[in-house]
C-alpha positions as CSV (number, residue, x, y, z in Angstrom):
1,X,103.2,77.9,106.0
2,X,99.4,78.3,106.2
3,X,97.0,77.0,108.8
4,X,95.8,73.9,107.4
5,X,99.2,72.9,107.2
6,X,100.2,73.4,111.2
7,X,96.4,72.6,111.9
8,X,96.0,69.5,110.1
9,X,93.5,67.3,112.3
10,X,94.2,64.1,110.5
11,X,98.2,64.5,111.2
12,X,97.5,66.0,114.9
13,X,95.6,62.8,115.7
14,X,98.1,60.5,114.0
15,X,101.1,62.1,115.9
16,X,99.0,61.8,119.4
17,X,98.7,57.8,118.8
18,X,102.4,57.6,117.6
19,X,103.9,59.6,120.7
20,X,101.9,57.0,123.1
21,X,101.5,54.4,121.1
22,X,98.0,54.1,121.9
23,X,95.2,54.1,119.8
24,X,91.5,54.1,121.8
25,X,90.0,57.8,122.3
26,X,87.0,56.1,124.0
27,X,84.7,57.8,122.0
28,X,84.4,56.9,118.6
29,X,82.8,60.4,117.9
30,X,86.2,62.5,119.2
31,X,88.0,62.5,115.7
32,X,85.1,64.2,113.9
33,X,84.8,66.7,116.7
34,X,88.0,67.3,117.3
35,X,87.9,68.2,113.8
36,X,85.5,70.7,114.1
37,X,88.0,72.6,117.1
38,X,90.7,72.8,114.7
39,X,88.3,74.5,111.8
40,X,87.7,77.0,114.6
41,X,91.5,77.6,115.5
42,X,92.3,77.4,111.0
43,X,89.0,80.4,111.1
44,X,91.4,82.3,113.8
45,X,93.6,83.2,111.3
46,X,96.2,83.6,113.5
47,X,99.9,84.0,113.4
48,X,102.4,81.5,112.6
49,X,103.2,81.3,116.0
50,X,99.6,80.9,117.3
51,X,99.0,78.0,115.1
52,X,101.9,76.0,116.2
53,X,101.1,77.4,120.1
54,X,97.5,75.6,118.9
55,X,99.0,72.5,117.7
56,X,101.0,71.6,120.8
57,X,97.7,72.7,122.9
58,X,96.0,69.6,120.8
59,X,98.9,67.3,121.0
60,X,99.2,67.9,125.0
61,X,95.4,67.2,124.9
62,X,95.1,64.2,122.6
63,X,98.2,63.0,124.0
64,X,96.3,62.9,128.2
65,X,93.5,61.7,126.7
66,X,95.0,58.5,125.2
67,X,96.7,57.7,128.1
68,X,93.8,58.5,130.5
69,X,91.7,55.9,129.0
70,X,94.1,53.6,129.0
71,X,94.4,53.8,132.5
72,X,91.4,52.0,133.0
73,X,92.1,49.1,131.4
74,X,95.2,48.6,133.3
75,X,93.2,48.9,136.9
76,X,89.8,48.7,137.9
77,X,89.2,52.6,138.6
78,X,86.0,52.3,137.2
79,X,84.9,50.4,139.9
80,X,85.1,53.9,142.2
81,X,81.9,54.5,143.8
82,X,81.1,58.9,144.2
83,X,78.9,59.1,146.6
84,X,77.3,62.3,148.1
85,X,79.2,64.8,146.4
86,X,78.7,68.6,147.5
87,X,78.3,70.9,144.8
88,X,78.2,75.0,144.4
89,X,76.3,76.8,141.6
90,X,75.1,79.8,139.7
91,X,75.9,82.4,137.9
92,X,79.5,83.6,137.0
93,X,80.5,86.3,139.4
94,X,78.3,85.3,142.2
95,X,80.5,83.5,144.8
96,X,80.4,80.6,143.8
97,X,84.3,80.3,144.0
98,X,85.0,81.8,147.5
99,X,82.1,78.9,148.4
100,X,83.8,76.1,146.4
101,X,87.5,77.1,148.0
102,X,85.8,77.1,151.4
103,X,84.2,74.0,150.9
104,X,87.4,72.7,149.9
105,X,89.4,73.5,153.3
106,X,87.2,71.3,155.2
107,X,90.0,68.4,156.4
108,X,87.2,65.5,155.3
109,X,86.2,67.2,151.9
110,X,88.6,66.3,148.4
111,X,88.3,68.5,145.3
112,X,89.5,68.6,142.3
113,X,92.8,70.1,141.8
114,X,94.5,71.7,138.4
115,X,97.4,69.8,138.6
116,X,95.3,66.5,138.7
117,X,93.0,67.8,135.4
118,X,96.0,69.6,133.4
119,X,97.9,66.4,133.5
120,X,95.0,63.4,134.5
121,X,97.3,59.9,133.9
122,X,98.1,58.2,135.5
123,X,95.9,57.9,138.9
124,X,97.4,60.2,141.9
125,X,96.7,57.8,144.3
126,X,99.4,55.6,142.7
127,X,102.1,58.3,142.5
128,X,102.6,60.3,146.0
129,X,103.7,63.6,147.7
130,X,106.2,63.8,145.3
131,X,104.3,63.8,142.0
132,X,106.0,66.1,139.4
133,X,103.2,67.2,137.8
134,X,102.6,69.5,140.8
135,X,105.4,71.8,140.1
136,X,104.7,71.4,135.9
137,X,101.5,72.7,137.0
138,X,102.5,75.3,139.2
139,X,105.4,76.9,135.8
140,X,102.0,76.8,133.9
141,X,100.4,78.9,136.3
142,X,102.6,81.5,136.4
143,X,102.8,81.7,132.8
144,X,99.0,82.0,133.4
145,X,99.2,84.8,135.9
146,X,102.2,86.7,133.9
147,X,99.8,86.7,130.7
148,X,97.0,87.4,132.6
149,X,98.2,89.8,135.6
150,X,94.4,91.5,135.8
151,X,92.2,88.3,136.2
152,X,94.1,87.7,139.8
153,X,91.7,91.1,140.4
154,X,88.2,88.9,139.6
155,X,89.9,86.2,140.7
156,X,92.2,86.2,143.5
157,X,92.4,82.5,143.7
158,X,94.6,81.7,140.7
159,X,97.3,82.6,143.4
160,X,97.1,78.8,144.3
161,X,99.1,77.7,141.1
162,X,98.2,73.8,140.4
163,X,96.7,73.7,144.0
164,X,94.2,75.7,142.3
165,X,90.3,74.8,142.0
166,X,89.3,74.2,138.6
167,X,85.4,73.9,137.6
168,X,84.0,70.9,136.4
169,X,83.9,72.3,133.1
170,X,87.8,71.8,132.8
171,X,87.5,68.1,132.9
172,X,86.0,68.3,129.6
173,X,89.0,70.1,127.9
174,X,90.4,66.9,126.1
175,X,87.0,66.2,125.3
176,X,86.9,69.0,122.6
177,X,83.3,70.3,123.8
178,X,84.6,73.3,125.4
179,X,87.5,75.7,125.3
180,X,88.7,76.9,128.4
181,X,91.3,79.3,129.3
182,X,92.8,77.3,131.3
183,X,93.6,74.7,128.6
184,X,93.5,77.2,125.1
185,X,95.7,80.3,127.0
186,X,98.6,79.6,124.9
187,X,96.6,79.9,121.8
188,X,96.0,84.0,121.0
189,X,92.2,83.2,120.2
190,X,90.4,84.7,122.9
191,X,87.0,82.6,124.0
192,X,84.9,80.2,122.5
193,X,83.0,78.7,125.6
194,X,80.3,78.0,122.8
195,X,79.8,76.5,119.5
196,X,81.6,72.5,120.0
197,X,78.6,70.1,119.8
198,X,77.6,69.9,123.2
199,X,76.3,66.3,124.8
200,X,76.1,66.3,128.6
201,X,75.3,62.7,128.9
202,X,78.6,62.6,127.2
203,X,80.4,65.1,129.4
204,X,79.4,63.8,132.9
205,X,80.5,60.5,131.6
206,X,83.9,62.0,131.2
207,X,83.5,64.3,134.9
208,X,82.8,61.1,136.7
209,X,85.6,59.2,135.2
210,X,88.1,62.4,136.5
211,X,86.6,61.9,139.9
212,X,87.2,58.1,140.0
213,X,90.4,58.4,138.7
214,X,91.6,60.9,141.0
215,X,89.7,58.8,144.0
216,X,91.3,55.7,143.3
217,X,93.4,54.1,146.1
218,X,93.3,57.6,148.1
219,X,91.7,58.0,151.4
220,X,88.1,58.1,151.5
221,X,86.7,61.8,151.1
222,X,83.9,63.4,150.0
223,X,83.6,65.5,146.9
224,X,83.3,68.8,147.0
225,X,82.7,70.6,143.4
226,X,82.0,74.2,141.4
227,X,80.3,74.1,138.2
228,X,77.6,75.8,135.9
229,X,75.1,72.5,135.9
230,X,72.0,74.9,136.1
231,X,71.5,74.0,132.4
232,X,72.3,70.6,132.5
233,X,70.1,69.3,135.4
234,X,68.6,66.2,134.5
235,X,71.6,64.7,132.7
236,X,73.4,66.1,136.3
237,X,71.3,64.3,138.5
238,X,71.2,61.1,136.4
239,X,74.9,61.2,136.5
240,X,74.7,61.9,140.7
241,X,71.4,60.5,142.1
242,X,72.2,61.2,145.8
243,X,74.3,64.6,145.3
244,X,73.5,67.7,146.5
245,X,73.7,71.7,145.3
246,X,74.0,74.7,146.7
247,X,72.7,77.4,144.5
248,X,73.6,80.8,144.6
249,X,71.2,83.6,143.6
250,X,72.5,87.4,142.7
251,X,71.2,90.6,141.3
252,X,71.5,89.2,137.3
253,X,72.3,93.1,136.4
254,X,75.4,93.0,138.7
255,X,76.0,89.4,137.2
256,X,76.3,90.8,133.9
257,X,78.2,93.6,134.4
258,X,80.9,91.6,136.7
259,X,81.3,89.3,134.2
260,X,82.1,91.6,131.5
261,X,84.8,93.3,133.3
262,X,86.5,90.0,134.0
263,X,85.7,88.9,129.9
264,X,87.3,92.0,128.6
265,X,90.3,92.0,131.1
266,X,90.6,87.6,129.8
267,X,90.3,88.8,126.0
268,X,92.6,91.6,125.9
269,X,95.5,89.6,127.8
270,X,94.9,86.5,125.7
271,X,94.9,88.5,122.6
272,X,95.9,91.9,123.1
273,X,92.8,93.5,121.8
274,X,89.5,93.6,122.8
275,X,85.9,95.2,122.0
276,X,84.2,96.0,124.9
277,X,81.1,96.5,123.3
278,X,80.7,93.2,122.1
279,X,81.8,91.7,125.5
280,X,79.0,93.4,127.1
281,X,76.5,92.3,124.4
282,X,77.4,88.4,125.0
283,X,78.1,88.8,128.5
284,X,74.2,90.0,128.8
285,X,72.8,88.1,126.2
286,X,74.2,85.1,128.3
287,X,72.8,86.2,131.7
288,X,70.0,86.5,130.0
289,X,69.5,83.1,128.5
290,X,70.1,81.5,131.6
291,X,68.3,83.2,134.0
292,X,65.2,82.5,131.4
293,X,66.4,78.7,131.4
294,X,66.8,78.7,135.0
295,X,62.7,80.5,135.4
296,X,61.4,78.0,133.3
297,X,63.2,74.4,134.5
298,X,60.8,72.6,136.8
299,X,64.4,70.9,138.3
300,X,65.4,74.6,139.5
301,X,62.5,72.9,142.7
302,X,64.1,69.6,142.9
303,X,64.6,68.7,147.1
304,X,68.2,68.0,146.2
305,X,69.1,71.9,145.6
306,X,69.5,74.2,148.1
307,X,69.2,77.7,147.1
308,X,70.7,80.5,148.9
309,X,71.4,84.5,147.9
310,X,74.6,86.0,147.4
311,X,73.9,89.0,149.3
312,X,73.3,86.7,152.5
313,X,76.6,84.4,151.3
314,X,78.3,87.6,151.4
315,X,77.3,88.8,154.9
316,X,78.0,85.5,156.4
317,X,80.1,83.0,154.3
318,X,80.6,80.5,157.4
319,X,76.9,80.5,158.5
320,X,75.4,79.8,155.0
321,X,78.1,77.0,154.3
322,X,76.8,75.7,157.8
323,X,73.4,75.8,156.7
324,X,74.1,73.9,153.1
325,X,76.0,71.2,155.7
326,X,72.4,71.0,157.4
327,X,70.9,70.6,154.8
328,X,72.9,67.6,153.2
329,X,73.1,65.6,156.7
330,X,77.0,66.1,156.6
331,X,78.8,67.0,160.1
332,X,79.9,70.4,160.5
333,X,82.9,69.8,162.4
334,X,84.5,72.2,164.4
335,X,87.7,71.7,162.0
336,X,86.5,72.4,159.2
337,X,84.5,75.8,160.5
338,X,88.2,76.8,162.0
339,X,89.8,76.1,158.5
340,X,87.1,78.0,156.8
341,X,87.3,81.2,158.9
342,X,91.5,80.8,158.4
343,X,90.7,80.7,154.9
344,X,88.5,83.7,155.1
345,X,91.3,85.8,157.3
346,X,94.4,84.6,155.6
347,X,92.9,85.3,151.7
348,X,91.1,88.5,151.7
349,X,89.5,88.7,148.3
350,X,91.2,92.1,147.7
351,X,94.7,91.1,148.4
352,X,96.0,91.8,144.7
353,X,93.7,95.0,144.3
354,X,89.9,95.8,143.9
355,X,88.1,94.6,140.9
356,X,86.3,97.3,139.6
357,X,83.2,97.4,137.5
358,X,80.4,99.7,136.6
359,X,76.9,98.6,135.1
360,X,77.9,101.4,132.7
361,X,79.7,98.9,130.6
362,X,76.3,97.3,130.0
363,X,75.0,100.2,127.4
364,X,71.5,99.5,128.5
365,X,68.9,101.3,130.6
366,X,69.6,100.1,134.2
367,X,65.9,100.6,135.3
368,X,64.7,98.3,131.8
369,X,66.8,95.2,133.3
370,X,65.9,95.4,136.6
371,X,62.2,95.9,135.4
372,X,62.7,92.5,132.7
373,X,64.8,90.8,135.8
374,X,62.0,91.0,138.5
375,X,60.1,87.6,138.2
376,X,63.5,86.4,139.2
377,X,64.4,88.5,142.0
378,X,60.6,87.8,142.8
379,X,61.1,84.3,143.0
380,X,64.2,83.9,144.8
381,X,64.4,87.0,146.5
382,X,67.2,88.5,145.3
383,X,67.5,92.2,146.0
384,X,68.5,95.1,143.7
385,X,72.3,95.9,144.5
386,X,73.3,99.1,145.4
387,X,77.2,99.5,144.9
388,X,79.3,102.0,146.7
């Protein structure tokens, strides 16, 4: 059977409407982009079994995002007001998850959670304790972590199962503008985190919905988030008026390297093969690219963003939170400084083994980077590392 028939856009979209009997996608434009994801899975060519494992991936999408519109015709979620919400920053591989998960301890902070954005309908507020898609999340999890044993090294945190901490970026899964692992890691196509037709007026329109919908009829928290919205600024802030970031800053050679140890361990166990070459070109060429974006944005000065470095994050993850706390006007209680340093004892970030890497994997003269990297480091001070 070949790919255009288990891929077949028009019949996937028909079969999400019949199963929930549903018809609005809330965006007029989702069929024709959707289309365009399933030309990219048919251009896979992948097995028999990858292209159904790629069909039920659409169906379970199409499927939550049927119901998750209608959701707000049936109560007035919409009418959720996000106010304030906290927000780490920056580059892959520079702390920005150790910040978020510490963020998220504090008893008067709420943040998104994988078993509320793997599942979204309907609202948790109206479901309890008890809600089943907690354990469904957790079985996908450890399907996760069996298929993908190495990535608990980069990232120790996937230990949390549908507890978990997803990036804002995941809300946009069943909005066929990106393709994250952590909707696509039954499907034996590695990465494509570029490519859809991107619209970010479009995807915080879809990130604020999640945030009401997961708000509505709970107690009142604040929001506490993790996402890369250093390219997205304006349509960020337009989105959030009154929100506030925390920026991390760190040594854009280590950034790259980092990050392609963690790609080529994610691409080999999502595919079984992997070139590390090419990993290292996109991993650079992407560091790259937004470290130029991020030089050049006259937002990168707005009063709203608070930038700090990861080699001072590192030294004293406790104090800098305290300082991005002073800087928002938010209490730093002595509850949530206590659950922050628990965090920090009971979670080393080595508890499954040390991720390794070596700026070897780059291919590129070391000293040429740090040379082509030095307005940057310049301008936010961010030192050369020296690994041991």
């Amino acid at each position: 059977m070949s790919s255009e028939d288990i891929l077949s856009a028009d019949s996937l979209l028909v079969q999400a409407q019949e199963q929930t009997g549903l018809t609005d996608w809330g965006d007029d434009t989702l069929p024709e982009r959707f289309k365009l994801a399933v030309d990219f899975l048919q251009s896979c060519n992948m097995a028999e079994a990858g292209q159904r494992a790629g069909a039920e991936t659409c169906l379970w999408l199409l499927t939550d995002r049927l119901k998750f519109f209608e959701d707000f015709k049936h109560y007035p979620i919409g009418e959720e007001k996000i106010e304030r919400p906290m927000v780490a920053t920056g580059e892959i591989r520079s702390g920005t998850t150790l910040l978020h998960a510490l963020l998220s301890v504090d008893p008067h902070a709420r943040a998104l959670r994988f078993w509320e954005v793997m599942n979204p309908s309907p609202p948790p507020g109206l479901t309890g304790p008890d809600d089943p898609r907690r354990a469904k999340a957790d079985v996908d999890w450890r399907e996760i972590n069996a298929k993908l044993p190495r990535w608990l090294l980069s990232h120790p945190y996937n230990d949390m199962l549908g507890d978990g901490l997803p990036e804002d970026e995941r809300t946009w899964s069943f909005d066929f503008r990106v393709m994250t692992t952590t909707g696509w890691w039954r499907v034996p196509f590695g990465m494509n985190t570029r490519g859809l037709p991107a619209n970010p007026n479009a995807q915080y329109r879809i990130h604020k919905m999640m945030l009401q919908q997961f708000q509505f009829r709970r107690p009142k928290k604040y929001w506490v988030l993790k996402g890369f919205h250093g390219q997205r600024l304006p349509e960020f802030f337009a989105t959030y008026p009154d929100a506030r970031i925390i920026w991390t800053h760190r040594d854009p050679v280590q950034v790259a390297a980092s990050g392609t140890a963690m790609m080529v361990d994610l691409v080999e166990g999502l595919t079984g093969r992997v070139d590390v070459k090419e990993q290292a070109d996109a991993c650079l060429t992407r560091t790259r690219a937004n470290i130029a974006n991020t030089m050049k944005d006259p937002m990168i000065s707005d009063p709203r963003i608070h930038h700090i470095r990861y080699v001072d994050f590192v030294a004293d993850p406790v104090g800098t939170i305290r300082g991005f706390y002073e800087f928002c006007g938010v209490p730093f209680t002595p509850g949530a400084e206590q659950a922050m340093r628990d965090y920090l004892k009971n979670n080393p970030g080595d508890r499954y083994g040390k991720f390794k890497y070596s700026t070897d994997m780059l291919h590129a003269d070391i000293d040429v980077l740090n040379h082509e990297f030095a307005p940057f480091r310049e301008r936010f001070g961010v030192p050369i590392e020296k690994r041991k």
